[in-house]
ZAVODO-861783 format. One line per 8 residues: their letters; for each residue x, y, z of C-alpha. Coordinates in Angstrom, 2 decimals. Layout:
a = X,Y,Z; ...
This chain:
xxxxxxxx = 0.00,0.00,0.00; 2.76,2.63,0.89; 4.17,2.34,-2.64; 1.63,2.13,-4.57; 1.60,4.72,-7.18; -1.10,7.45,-7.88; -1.68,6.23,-11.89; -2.14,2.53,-10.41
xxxxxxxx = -4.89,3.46,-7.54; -6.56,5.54,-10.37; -6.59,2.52,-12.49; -8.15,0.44,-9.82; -10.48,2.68,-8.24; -11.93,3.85,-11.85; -12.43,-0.25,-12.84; -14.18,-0.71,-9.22
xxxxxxxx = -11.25,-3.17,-7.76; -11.10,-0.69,-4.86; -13.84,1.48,-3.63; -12.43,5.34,-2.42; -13.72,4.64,0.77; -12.16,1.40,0.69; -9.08,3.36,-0.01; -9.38,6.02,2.66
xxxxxxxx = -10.07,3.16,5.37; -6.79,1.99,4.40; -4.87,4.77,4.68; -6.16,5.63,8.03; -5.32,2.04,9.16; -1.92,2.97,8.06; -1.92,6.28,9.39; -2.95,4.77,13.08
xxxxxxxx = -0.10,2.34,12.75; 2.75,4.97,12.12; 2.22,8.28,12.85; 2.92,7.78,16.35; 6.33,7.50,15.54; 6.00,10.05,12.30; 4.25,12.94,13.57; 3.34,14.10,9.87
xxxxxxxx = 0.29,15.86,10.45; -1.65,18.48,12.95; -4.91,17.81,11.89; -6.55,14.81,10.59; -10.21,14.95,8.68; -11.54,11.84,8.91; -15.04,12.44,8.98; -14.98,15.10,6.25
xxxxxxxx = -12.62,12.31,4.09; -15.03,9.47,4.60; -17.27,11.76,3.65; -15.95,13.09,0.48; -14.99,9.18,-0.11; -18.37,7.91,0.10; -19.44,10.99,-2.55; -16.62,9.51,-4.86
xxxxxxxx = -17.72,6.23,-5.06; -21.36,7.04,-5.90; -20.20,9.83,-8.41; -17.41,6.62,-9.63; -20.67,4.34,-9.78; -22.94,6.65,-11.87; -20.00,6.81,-14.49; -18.71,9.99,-13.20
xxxxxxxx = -14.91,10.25,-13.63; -13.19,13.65,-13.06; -9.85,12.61,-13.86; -6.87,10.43,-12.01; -6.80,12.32,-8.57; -10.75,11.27,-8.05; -10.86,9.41,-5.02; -7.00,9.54,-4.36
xxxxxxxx = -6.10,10.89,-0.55; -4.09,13.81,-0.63; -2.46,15.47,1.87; -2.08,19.07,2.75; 1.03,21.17,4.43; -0.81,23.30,7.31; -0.13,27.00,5.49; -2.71,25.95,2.85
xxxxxxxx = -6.69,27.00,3.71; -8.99,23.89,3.89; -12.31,25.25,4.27; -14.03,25.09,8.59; -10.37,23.68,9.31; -7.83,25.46,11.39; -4.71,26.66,9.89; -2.48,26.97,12.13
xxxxxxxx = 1.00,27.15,10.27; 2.17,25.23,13.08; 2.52,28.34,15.03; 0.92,29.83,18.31; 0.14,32.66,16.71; -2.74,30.89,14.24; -3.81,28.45,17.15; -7.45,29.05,16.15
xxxxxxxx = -7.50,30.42,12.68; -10.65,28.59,11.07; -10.63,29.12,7.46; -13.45,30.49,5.91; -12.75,29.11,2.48; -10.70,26.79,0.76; -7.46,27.96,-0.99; -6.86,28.08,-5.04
xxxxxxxx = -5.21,24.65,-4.90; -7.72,22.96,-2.68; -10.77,24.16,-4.91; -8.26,22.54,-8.08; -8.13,19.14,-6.26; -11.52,18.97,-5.34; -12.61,19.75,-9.26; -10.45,16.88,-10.08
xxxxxxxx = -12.09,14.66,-7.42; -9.33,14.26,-4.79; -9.97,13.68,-1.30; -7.85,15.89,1.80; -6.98,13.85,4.34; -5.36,15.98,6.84; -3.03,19.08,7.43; 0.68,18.84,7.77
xxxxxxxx = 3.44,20.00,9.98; 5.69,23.08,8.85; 8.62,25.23,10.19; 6.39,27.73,11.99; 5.23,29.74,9.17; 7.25,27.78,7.22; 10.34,29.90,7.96; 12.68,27.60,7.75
xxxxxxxx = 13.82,24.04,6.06; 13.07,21.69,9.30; 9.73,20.38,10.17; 9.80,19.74,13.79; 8.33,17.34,15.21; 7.99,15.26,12.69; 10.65,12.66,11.74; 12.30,11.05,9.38
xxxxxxxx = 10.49,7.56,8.07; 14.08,6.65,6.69; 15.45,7.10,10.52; 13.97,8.88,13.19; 17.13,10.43,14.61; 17.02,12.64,11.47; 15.91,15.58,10.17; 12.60,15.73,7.07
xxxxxxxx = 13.77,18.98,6.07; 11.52,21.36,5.29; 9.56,23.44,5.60; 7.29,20.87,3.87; 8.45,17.98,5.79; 5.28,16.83,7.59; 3.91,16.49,3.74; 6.91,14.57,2.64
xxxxxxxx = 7.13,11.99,4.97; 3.24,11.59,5.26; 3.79,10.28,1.66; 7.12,8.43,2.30; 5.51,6.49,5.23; 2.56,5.46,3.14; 0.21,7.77,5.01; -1.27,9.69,1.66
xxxxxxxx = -0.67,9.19,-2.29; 0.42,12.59,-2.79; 0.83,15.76,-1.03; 0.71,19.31,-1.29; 3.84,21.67,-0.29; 5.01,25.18,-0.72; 8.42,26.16,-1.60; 10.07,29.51,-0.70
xxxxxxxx = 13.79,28.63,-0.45; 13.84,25.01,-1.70; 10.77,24.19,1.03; 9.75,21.14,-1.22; 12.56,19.58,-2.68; 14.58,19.88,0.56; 12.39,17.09,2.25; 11.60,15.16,-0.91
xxxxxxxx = 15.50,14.39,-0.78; 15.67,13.97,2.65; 12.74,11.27,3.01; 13.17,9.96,-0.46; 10.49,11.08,-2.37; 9.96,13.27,-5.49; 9.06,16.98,-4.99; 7.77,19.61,-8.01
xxxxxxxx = 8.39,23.02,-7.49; 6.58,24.75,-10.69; 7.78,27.82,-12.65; 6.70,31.13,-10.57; 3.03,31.62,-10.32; 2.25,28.32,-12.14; -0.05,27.53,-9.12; -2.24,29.96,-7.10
xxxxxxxx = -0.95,31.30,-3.80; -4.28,32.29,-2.82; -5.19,30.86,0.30; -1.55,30.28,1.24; -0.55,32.18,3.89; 2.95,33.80,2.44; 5.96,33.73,3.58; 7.69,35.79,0.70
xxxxxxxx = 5.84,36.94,-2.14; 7.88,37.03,-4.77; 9.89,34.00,-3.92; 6.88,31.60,-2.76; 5.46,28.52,-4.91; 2.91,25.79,-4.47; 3.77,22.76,-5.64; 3.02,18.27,-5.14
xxxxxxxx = 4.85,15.93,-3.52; 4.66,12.19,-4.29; 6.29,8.87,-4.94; 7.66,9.95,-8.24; 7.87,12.09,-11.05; 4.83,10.88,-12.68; 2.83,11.18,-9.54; 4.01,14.71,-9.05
xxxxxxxx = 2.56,15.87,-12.83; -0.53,13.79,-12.24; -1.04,16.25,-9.06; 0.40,19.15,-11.63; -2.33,18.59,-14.06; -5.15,19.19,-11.38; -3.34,22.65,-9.43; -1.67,24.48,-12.54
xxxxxxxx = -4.29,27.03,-13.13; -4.42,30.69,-13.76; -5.65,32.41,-10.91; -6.53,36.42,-10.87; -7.54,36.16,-7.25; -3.42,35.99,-7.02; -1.69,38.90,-8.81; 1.41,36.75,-9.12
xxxxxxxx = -0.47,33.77,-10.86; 0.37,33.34,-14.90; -1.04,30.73,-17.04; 1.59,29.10,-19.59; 2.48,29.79,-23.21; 0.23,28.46,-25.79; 2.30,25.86,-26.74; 2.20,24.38,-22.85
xxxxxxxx = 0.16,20.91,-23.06; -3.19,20.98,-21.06; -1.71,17.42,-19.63; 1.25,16.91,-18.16; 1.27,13.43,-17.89; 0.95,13.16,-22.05; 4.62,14.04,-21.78; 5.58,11.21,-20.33
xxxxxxxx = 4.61,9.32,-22.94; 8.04,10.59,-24.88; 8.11,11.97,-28.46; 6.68,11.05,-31.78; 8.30,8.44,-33.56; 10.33,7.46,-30.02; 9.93,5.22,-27.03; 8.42,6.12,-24.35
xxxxxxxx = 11.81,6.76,-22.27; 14.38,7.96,-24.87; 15.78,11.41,-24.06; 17.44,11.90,-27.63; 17.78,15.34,-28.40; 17.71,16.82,-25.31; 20.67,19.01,-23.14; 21.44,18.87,-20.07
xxxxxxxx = 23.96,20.95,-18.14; 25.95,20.01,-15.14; 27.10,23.02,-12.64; 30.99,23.30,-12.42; 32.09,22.30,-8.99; 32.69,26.26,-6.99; 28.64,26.64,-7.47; 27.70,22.77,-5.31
xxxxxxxx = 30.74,22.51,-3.03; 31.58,21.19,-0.52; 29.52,18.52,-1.43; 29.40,15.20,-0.15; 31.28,12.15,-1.23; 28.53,10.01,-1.49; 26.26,12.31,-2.95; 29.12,12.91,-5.55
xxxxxxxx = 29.41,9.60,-6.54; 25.06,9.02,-6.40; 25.07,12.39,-8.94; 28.00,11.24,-11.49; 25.87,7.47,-11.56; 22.85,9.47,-12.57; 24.77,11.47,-15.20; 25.53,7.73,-17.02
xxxxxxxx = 22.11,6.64,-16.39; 20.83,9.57,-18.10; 23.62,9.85,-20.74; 23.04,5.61,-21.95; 19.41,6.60,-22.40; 20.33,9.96,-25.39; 21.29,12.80,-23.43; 23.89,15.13,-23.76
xxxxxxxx = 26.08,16.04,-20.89; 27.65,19.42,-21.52; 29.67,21.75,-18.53; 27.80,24.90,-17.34; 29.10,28.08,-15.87; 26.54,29.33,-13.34; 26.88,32.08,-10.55; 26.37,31.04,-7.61
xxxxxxxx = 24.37,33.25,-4.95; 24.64,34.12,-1.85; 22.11,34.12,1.41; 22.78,37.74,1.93; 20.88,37.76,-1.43; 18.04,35.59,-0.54; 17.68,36.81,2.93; 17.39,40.50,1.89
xxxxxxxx = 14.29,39.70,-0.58; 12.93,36.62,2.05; 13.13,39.15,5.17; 11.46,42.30,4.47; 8.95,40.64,2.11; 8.16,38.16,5.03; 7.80,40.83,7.98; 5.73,42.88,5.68
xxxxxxxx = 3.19,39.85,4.81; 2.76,39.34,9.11; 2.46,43.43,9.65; 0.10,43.34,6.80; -1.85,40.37,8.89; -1.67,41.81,12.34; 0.48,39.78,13.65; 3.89,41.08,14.25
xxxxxxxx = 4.46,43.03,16.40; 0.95,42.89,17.96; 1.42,39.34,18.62; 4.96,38.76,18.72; 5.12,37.09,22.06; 3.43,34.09,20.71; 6.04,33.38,17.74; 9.60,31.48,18.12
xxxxxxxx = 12.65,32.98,19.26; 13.60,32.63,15.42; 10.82,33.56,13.64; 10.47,36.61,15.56; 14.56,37.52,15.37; 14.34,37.11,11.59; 10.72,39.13,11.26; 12.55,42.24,13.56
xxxxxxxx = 15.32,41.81,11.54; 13.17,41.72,7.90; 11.83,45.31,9.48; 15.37,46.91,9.85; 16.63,46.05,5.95; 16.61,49.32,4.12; 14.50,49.76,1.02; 17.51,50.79,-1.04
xxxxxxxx = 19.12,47.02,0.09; 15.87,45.92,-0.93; 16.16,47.26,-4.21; 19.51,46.63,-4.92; 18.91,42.86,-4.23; 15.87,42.90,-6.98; 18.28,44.28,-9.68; 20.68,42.11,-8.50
xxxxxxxx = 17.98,39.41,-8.64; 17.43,40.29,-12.70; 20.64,40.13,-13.52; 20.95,36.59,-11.74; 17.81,35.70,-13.57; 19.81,37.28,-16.76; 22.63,34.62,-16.62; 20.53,31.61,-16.08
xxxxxxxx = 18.27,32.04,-18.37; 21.35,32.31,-21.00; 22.72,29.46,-19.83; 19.38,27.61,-20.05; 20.14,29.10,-24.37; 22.53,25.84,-24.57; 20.71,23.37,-22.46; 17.70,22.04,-21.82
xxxxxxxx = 17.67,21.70,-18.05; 20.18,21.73,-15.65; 20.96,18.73,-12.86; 23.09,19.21,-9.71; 22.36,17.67,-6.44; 19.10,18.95,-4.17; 20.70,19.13,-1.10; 24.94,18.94,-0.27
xxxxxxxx = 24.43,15.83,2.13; 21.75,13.22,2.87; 19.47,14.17,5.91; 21.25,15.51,9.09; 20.60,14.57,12.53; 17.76,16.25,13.89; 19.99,18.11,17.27; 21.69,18.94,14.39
xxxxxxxx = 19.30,21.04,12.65; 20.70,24.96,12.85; 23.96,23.64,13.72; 27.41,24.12,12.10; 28.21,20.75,10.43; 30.90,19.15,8.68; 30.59,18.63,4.80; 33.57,16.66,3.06
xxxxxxxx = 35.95,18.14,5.54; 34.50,21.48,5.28; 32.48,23.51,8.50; 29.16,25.02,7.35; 25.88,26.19,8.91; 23.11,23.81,8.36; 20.75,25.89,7.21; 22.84,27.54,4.82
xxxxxxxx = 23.77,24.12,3.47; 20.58,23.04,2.89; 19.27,25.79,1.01; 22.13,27.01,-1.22; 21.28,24.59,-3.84; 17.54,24.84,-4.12; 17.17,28.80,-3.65; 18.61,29.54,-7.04
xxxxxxxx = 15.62,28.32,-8.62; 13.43,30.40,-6.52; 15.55,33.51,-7.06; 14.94,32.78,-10.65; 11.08,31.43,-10.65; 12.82,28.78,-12.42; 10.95,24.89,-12.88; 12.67,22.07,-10.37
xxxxxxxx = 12.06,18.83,-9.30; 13.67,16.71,-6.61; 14.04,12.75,-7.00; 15.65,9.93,-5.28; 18.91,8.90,-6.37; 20.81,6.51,-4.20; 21.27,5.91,-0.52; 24.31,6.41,1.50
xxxxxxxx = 26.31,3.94,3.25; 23.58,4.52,6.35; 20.75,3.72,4.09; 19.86,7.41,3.82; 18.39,8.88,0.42; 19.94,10.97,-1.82; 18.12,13.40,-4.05; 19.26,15.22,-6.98
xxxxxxxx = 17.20,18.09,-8.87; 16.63,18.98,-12.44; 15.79,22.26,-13.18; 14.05,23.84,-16.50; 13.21,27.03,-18.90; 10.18,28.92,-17.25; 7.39,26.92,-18.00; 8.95,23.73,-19.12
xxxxxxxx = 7.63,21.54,-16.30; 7.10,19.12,-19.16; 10.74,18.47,-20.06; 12.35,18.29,-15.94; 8.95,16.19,-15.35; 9.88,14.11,-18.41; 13.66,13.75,-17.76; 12.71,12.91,-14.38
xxxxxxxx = 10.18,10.25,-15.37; 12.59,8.46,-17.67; 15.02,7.97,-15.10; 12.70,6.50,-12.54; 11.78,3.89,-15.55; 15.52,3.04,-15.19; 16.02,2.73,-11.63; 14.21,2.12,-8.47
xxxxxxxx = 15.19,4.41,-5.76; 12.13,6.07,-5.38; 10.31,2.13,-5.21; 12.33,1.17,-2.12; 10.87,0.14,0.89; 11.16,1.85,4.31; 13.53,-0.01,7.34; 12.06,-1.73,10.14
xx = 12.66,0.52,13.31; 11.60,-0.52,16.67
């Protein structure tokens, strides 16, 4: 049941082999039996998802079929609105914040049929890549990442088919690699933000988490929708397909998994180190995989950018969203030592910093996008080292000989692609020596989820890291 993908419960839910509320009883079986030990969620529905299952299957039995999500349990990170359910953004702050509607992406699923299961633990306000409490189904000494990490190891421990997570600084991917999973974070205003309480505004995305790549654009499919409730939200070029899972079909006059034609560029060694040794070695393996099935490996400059960078967009943009809510200061001794320090610090940035870190944003965008002129996508690891211990989350640690702070090291891969809006999805790739996962990313032109998603797809047909089942831990 845990690795069961999305496409194969559609199959047998739309011939009748399972019922959705068959389905749902399942999960919840499952859910009893692990998350205990997990802690992936702060609120489970499942009243309101027996509910909505029991709807599916008469709606299934009448001949109604709204497309592969219908009937599938998703679950939801806990900065998303579910409509009458408290959003709490697993802060103090929001310990009673009922939502009065559902958000963009939760109207999307429940168009294409899916059922919520439950909300998610974050970072508080998602301001940062841990998830506390929840743990690591892979080893519960370690870290999920974050801030999506409650949605990422809901699916890694079988407790949902897919998931929903936002990503501000590399908030999905970081987790997908860290609890061996695959993690979408779309092109910029792809999917709606509406509902979604923000973090920062111009660096925020909403995006799936699931098993693999093709689970991911099932999900993609149902939330990738122009929005003008959200003044950020685009809709894609003409030319974008309507369905991204038609892409992972391959190209006319091709098999289903060749990659001839296409480009991919590999980061020269100053923009991912230190790195390590074992995630080396599980990235340069992928590279052959990848190359023996038609793609070209060429060398790519990129600059590499700094937190001061990020942090001078993230932290004004992100006090500004809680002073526009009435939160901080008003409320300020209910939030974390952290989030508060780095909210009073977002306030004391200058505008002219601010400024000078959006030009120097453009020309960032500039370079990338020129690089992107000779590739197709580009493919560098998600995260610098497998997961971390949890007491060591915020901590200097040591990566291939070299001190760095945690936080830092997580993110320094992954917030490029925010910085640039770019398309970038996080896969499993190996496991270290400690039977850890490794992820890698793949990132794409603006709106070419179709190509990463397809790249992606082809090398899960090859392997089966993301198909490997979970440890016994007593």
């Amino acid at each position: 049941m845990p690795y069961t993908s999305i496409r194969e419960i559609a199959d047998e839910l739309h011939a009748g082999i399972i019922t959705p509320t068959e389905l749902v009883y399942e999960l919840f079986e499952r859910i009893d039996e692990v998350e205990g030990q997990v802690q992936a969620f702060t609120t489970l529905l499942r009243e309101q998802a027996m509910r909505d299952a029991e709807q599916s299957e008469r709606e299934l039995r009448t001949g109604l079929y709204r497309s592969q999500l219908h009937g599938v349990p998703i679950a939801i990170k806990d900065l998303i609105a579910v409509q009458g359910v408290n959003t709490s953004a697993s802060s103090q702050v929001l310990t009673d914040n009922i939502a009065l509607e559902d958000a963009a992406v939760i109207e999307q699923l429940r168009r294409n049929g899916a059922i919520i299961i439950g909300k998610t633990n974050t970072f508080e306000f998602a301001y940062g890549p841990y998830a506390p409490p929840t743990r690591n189904p892979w080893d519960y000494s370690r870290t999920t990442g974050g801030s999506s990490g409650g949605s990422a190891a809901a699916v890694a421990a079988g407790m949902c088919l897919g998931a929903i997570g936002t990503d501000t600084g590399g908030s999905i991917r970081i987790p997908a690699a860290c609890c061996g999973v695959t993690g979408l974070k779309p092109t910029y205003g792809r999917v709606s933000c509406y509902g979604v309480i923000p973090l920062s505004w111009t660096l925020d995305h909403v995006g799936p988490i699931g098993h693999s790549a093709e689970d991911c654009a099932i999900i993609f499919d149902a939330i990738a929708k122009y929005d003008p409730r959200d003044p950020n939200s685009v809709s894609g070029p003409p030319t974008t397909p309507n369905r991204y899972t038609t892409i992972l079909e391959g190209v006319e006059g091709r098999g289903p998994l060749s990659l001839q034609g296409l480009k991919i560029g590999v980061p020269q060694d100053d923009f991912v180190n230190p790195l390590d040794p074992e995630v080396r070695r599980a990235w340069r393996a992928a590279l052959l995989v990848l190359q023996e099935e038609g793609i070209e490996i060429i060398n790519v400059d990129l600059p590499r950018p700094d937190m001061d960078l990020y942090r001078t967009i993230q932290k004004p943009e992100a006090a500004l969203a809680h002073m526009q809510k009435g939160w901080f200061p008003e409320r300020s001794s209910a939030y974390g030592d952290l989030v508060r320090t780095r909210l009073s610090e977002g306030q004391q940035i200058p505008a002219i910093n601010y400024l000078a870190a959006l030009h120097e944003r453009r020309q960032l965008s500039s370079n990338f996008r020129a690089a992107l002129q000779r590739v197709d996508a580009f493919i560098l690891p998600t995260i610098p080292t497998p997961a971390i211990l949890a007491s060591q989350a915020g901590q200097i640690i040591k990566i291939d000989g070299v001190q760095e702070e945690a936080t830092t090291a997580y993110l320094r891969l992954t917030m490029p692609f925010n910085i640039t809006g770019l398309p970038s999805i996080s896969f499993p790739a190996g496991f270290n020596a400690a039977g850890l996962p490794i992820g890698l990313q793949i990132a794409g032109k603006p709106f070419e989820e179709a190509t990463i998603l397809r790249i992606a797809h082809a090398y899960q047909q090859l392997t089966d890291w993301h198909r490997r089942d979970l440890p016994d831990q007593a």
